[in-house]
C-alpha positions in Angstrom: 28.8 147.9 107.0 28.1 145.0 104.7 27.7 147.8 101.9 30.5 149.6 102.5 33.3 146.5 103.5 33.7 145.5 99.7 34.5 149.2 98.8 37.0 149.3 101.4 38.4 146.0 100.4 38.9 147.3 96.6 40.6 150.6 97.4 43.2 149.1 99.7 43.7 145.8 96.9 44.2 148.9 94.6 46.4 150.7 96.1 50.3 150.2 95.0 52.8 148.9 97.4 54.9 151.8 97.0 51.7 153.0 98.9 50.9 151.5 101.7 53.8 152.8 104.2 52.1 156.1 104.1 49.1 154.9 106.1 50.4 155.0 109.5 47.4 153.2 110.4 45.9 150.2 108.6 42.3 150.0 106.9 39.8 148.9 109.6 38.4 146.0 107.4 42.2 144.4 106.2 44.8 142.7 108.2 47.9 143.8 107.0 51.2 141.4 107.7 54.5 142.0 107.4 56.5 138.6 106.6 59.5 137.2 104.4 57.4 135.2 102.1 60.4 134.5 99.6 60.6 130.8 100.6 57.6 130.4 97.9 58.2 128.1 95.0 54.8 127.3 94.1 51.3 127.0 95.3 49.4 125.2 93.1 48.6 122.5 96.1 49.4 119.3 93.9 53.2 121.5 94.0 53.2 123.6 97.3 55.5 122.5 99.5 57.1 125.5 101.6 55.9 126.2 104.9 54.3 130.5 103.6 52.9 128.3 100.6 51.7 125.8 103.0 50.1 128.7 104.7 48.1 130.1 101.7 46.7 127.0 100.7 45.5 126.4 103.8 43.5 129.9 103.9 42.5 129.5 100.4 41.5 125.7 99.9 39.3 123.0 101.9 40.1 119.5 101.9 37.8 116.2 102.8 38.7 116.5 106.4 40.5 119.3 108.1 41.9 120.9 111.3 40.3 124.2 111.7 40.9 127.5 113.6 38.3 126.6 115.8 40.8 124.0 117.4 43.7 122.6 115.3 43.9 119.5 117.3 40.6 118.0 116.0 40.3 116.4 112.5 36.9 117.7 111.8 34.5 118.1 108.7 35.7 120.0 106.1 33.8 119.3 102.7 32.6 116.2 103.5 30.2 116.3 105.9 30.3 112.5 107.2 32.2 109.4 106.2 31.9 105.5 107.0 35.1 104.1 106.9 35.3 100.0 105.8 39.0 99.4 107.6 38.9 95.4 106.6 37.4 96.6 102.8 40.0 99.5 103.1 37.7 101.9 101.8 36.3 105.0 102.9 33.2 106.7 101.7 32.7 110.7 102.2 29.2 112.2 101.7 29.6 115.9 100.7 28.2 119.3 102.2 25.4 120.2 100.1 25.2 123.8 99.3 29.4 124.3 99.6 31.1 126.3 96.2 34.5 127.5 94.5 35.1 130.9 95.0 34.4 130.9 91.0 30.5 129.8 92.2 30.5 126.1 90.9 29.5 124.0 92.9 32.2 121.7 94.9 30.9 118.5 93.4 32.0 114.9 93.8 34.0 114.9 90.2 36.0 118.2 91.5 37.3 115.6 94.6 38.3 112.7 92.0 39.9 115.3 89.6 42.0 117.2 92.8 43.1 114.1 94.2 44.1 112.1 91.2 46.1 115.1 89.9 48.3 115.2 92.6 49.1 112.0 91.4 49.6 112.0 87.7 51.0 115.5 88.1 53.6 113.4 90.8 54.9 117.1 91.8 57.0 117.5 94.8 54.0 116.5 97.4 52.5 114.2 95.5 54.5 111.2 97.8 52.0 111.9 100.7 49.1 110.5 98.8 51.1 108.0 96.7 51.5 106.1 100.4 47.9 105.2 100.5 48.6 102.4 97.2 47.9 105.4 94.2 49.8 105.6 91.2 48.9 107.5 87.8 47.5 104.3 86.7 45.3 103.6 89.1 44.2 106.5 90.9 41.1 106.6 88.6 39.4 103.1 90.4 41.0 104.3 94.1 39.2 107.6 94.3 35.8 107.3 92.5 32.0 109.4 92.5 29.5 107.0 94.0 25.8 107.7 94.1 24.6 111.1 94.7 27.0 113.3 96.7 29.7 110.5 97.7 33.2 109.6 97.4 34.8 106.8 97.5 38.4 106.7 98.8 40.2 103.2 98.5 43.8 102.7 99.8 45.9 99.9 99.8 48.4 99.0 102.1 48.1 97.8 105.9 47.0 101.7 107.6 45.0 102.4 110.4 41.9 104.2 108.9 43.3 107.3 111.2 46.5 107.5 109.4 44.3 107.2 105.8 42.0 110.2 107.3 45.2 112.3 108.4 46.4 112.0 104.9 43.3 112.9 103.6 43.7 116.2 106.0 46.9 117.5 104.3 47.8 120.0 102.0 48.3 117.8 98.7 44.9 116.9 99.2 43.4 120.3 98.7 40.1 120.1 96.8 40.5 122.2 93.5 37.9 124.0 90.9 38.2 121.3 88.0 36.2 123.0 85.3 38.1 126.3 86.3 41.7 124.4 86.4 41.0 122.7 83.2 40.2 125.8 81.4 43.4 127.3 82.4 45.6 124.0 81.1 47.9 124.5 79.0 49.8 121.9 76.9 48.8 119.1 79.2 50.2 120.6 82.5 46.5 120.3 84.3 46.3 123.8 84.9 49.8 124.1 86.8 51.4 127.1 85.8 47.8 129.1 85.8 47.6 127.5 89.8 51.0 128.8 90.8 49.8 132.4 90.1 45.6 132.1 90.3 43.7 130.2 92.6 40.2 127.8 92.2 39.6 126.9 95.6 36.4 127.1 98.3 38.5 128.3 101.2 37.3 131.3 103.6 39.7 133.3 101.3 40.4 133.8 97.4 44.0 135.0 96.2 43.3 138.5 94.7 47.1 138.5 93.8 50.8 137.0 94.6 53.6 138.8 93.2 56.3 136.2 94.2 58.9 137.6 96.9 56.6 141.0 97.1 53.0 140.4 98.2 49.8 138.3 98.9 46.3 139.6 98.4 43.8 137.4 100.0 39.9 138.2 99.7 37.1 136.9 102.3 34.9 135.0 100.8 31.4 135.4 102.4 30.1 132.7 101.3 31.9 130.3 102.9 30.1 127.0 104.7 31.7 128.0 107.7 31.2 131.2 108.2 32.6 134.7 106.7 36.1 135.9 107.9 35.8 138.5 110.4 37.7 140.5 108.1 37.3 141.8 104.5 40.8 140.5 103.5 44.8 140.3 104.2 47.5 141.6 103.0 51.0 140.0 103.4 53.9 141.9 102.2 57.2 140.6 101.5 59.3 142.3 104.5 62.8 140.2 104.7 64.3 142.4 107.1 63.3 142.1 111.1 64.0 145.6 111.5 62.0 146.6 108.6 58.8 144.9 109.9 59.6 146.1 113.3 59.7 149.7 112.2 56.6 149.3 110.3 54.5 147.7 112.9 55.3 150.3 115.2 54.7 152.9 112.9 50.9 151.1 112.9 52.1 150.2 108.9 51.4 146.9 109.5 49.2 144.7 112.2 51.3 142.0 112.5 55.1 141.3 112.0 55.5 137.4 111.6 59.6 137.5 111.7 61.3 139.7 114.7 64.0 138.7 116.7 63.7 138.3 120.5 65.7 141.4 121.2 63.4 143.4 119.1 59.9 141.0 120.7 61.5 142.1 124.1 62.2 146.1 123.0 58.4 146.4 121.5 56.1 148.8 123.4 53.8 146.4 124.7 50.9 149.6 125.6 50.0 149.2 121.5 51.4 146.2 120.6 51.4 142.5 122.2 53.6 139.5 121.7 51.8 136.0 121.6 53.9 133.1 121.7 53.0 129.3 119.0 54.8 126.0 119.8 55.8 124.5 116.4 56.3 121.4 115.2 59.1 122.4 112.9 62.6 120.6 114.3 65.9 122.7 112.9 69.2 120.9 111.2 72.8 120.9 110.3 73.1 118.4 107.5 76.1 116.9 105.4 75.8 116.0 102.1 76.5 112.4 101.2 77.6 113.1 97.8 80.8 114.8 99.0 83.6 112.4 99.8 84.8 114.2 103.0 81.8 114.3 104.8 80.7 110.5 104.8 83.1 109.4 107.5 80.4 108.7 110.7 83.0 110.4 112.6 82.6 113.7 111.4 78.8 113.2 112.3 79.4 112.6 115.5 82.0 115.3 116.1 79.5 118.0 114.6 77.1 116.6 117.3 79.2 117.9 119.9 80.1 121.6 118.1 77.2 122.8 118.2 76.5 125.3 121.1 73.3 124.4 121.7 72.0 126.4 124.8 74.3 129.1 124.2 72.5 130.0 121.1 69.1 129.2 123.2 69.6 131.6 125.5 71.5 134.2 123.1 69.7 135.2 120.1 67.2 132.5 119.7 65.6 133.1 123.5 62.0 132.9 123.1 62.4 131.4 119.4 63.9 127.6 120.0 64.2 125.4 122.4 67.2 122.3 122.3 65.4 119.1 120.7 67.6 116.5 119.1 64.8 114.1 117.5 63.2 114.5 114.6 59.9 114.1 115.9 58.5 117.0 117.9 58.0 117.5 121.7 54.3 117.7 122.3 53.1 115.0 120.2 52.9 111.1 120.7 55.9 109.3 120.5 58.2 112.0 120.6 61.8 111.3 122.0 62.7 114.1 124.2 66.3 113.2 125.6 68.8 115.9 124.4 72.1 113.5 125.2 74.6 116.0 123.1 76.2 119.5 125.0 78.6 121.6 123.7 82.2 119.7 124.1 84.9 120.6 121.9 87.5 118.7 123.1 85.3 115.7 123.0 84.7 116.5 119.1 88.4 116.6 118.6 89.2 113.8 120.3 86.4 112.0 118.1 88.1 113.6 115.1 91.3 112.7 116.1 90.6 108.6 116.8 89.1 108.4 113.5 92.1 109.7 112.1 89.9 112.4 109.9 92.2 114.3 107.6 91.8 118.1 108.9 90.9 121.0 108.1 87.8 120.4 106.1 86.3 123.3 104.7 82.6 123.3 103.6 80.1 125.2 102.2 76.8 126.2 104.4 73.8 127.2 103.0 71.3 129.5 104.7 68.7 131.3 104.2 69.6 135.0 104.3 67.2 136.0 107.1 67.0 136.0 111.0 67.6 134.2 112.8 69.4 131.5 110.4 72.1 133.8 109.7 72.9 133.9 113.5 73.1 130.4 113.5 75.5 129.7 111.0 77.7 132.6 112.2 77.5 130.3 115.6 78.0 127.1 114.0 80.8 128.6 112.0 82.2 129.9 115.3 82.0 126.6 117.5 82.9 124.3 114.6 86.3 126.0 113.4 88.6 125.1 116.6 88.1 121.3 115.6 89.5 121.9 112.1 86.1 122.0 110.5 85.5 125.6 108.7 82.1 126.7 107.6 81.9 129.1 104.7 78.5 130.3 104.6 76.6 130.9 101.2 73.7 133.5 101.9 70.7 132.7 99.9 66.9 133.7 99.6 64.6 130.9 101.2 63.8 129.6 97.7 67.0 129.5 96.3 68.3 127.8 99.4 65.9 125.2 99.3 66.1 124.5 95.5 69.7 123.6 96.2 69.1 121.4 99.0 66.8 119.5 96.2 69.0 119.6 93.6 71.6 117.6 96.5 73.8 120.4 94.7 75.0 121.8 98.4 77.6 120.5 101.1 76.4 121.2 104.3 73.3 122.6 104.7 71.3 124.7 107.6 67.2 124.2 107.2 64.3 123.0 109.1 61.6 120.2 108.7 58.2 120.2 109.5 55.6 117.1 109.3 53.2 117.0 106.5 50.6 115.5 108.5 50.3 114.6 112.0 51.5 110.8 112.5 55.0 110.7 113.4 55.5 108.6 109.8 55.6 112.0 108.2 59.0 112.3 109.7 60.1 109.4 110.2 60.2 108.7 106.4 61.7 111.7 106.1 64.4 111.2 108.7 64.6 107.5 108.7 64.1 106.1 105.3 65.5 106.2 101.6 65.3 103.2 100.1 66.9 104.5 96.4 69.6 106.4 96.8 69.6 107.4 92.8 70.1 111.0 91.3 67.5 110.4 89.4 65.2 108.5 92.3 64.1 112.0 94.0 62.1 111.6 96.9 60.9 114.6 99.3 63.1 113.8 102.5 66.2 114.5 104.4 68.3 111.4 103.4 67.7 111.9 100.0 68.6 115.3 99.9 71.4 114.5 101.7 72.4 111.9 99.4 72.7 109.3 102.5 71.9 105.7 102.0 69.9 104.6 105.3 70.8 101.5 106.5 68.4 98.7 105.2 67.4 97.5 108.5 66.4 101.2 109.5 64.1 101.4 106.5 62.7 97.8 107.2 61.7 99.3 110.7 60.4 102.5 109.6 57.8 100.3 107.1 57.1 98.4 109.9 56.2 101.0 112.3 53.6 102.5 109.5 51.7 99.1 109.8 52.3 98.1 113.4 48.7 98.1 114.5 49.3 97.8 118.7 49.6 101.7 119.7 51.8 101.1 122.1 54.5 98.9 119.9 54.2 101.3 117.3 55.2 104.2 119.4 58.1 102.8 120.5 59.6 101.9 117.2 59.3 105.4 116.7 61.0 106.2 119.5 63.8 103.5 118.4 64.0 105.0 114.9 64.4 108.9 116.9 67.4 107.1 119.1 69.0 105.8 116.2 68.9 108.8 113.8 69.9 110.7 116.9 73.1 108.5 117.1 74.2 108.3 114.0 72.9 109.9 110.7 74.4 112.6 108.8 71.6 115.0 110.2 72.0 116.5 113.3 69.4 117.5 114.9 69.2 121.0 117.1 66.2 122.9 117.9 61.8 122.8 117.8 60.7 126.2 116.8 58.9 128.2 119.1 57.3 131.2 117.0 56.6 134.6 118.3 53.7 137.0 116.5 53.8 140.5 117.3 51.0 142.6 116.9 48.8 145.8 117.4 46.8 145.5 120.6 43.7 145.6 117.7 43.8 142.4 116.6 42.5 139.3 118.0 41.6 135.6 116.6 44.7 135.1 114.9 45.4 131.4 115.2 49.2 129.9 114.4 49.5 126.3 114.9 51.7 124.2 115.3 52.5 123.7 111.5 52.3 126.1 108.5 49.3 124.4 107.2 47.8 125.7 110.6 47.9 129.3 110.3 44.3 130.8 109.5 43.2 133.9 108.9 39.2 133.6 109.2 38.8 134.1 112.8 40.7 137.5 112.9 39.2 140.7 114.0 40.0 144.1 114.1 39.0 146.2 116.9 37.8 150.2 115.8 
């Protein structure tokens, strides 16, 4: 088998796209997805910050520390194989696997860690704020992250962090460990090997990226000679299927072996004697959101209103059954310190009557941005439904996921319909995202919400959300983020709606395919295929 698997491997890779709908049953040795993947912008990991990129790095590239698919709720060794951590000298030392290598076959070496995690930095792309938190700036990231004696790293921080929020920072995406002799030979005109990156890989991860044809498809090779073990499977295909009833068709046609985007009337309509339906809790909370920037949607009334037009359960047990559940804080149910009260129902005559007290000039009509797919096209037909017999009118502007988002951070939109999900696992990740912005400015970007939103948190929220970050008592600092969640609930331009709920469907072959709770927990490595 071991002689014949790489043979297989290269005949599928080679075969066109145009090709593969003709198979009517997929190649024993390949798992072959079918997913809207056009919410990609980039994937270098110093850049990567969509939830399908998210998921490609993750299969392609091995951090310091990681969750793994061998149970995504333990930070364990990734390419360091121990570490002593020095919480009053806030420093953290990482001895490396010996034996580990890029997919290229250098060796992962401490200089390869120093060069991946100072350019995130000095590249300061759209991720680059999750490591700029631990004290790092282009200036001196070179003495905080430095090769000690033989295999060792030494990571300092500054700022007053519980060693376990450092490490969980050290476990997420922007901190993806890169091929620096490869990368550099790729730079061109001082970019560090970016726009090579966002097309190639140079990682050590249980896959290598044969090919990505943005919005069309992603090759991914095993690499069997990973330190954890070969992937079951010789590689994975992901094609770029936007339509539900497309990927339904071709899963059932045995096209495909997964379909990553169906709707619960087609989940519930699938013949479950070939294929099966497993079901992820996500971490990923969903949004209306009003720009700041526009002068009729800054009066707190009309947040409130919109707080009570959306039909929350009536979508939840409509077209989003099986998909969503109601959440209203932006931290998600299942973790610490998440607020779970839901204290907003569908009440238009409330909303008017908050409309009408606040003396709101009406109608307003707004813009809506969404990502032309399922189910977020349901939901803005929904929101445009409940919202319009309070005088607020939703006209909705259809886009792909990458030219929705680019909008969103351009602050170039009016109201907009997205989700969030945490870029590591401390409830900071959202909370600065949900709960902070201290510089409003155009030209001040910064990777959250508010910002995006253009809304200038009040100073005492973004006192407390600093706070919470150092608050070293677990249980004080849990419920300040439980506070913040209250009072971003209350009153922010944000509304919050939903936690995702994802559904997979799949042929009745396939097992070991793990989707956690976030994007950067999907692995491929564990899946099999059964003859």
């Amino acid at each position: 088998m071991s002689i014949l698997r790489p043979a297989i491997l290269a005949a599928v890779l080679a075969m066109p796209m145009s090709a593969l709908p003709a198979l009517a049953d997929t190649p024993a040795e390949v798992l072959v997805v079918a997913q809207n993947i056009d919410d990609i912008v980039a994937i270098d990991p110093a850049q990567a910050y969509e939830f399908t990129s998210g998921e490609l790095v993750t299969n392609v590239y091995d951090r310091l520390v990681q969750y793994d698919a061998a149970d995504t709720t333990v930070l364990a060794a990734g390419l360091a194989e121990s570490w002593e951590i020095d919480a009053e000298g806030k420093t953290i030392t990482f001895t490396l696997r010996d034996g580990a290598t890029f997919h290229s076959g250098n060796p992962v070496r401490p200089e390869d860690v120093v060069f991946s995690l100072s350019r995130v930095v000095k590249l300061n792309l759209t991720p680059a704020f999750i490591l700029t938190q631990l004290g790092w700036t282009p200036e001196n990231v070179d003495q905080m992250v430095t090769a000690g004696e033989g295999n060792t790293v030494t990571i300092r921080y500054a700022g007053d962090f519980s060693p376990a929020f450092v490490m969980n920072v050290l476990a997420a995406r922007p901190a993806s460990i890169v091929d620096a002799e490869t990368v550099m030979a790729n730079e061109v005109d001082g970019d560090m090997g970016n726009a090579w990156l966002n097309a190639n890989s140079a990682g050590s991860g249980p896959f290598s990226l044969r090919m990505f044809r943005p919005a069309e498809m992603i090759r991914l090779e095993a690499n069997e000679n990973y330190f954890n073990g070969a992937p079951a499977i010789d590689g994975v295909i992901i094609r770029h299927v936007a339509e539900s009833a497309t990927q339904q068709l071709l899963l059932e046609q045995g096209d495909v072996d997964l379909a990553r985007n169906l709707t619960p009337d087609q989940i519930a309509g699938l013949d479950t004697d070939a294929l099966s339906v497993e079901t992820f809790p996500q971490a990923a909370v969903h949004f209306l959101s009003f720009n700041q920037a526009d002068a009729q949607l800054t009066n707190p009334a009309v947040w409130e209103a919109a707080r009570y037009l959306v039909n929350y359960q009536g979508m939840v047990d409509s077209f989003l059954a099986g998909q969503m559940e109601v959440h209203q804080a932006f931290w998600p149910n299942g973790f610490p310190g998440a607020l779970n009260d839901t204290p907003f129902t569908y009440d238009p005559a409330r909303a008017e009557q908050i409309l009408a007290d606040a003396g709101v000039e009406l109608p307003i009509t707004v813009t809506l941005d969404v990502i032309n797919a399922a189910p977020f096209t349901d939901m803005a037909q929904s929101l445009q439904a409940s919202f319009a017999p309070a005088g607020i009118n939703f006209e909705i502007l259809p886009g792909t996921g990458s030219q929705v988002i680019t909008r969103y951070r351009e602050r170039s939109h009016q109201a907009m319909l997205l989700y969030w999900g945490p870029d590591f696992m401390d409830p900071h990740s959202n909370a600065k995202a949900f709960a902070y912005n201290s510089n409003n400015a155009q030209d001040a970007y910064a990777a959250t919400t508010t910002w995006r939103n253009s809304w200038a948190v009040p100073a005492e929220m973004n006192a407390e959300t600093m706070a919470a970050l150092t608050e070293a008592d677990p249980a004080r600092r849990e419920e300040m983020y439980l506070d913040l969640q209250r009072q971003v609930q209350a009153e922010s331009p944000i509304v919050i709606m939903f936690q995702a709920s994802y559904q997979v469907a799949m042929s009745n072959r396939v097992s070991g395919y793990v989707n956690g709770a976030t994007s950067d927990f999907v692995y491929y490595r564990l899946v099999e295929k059964a003859e």
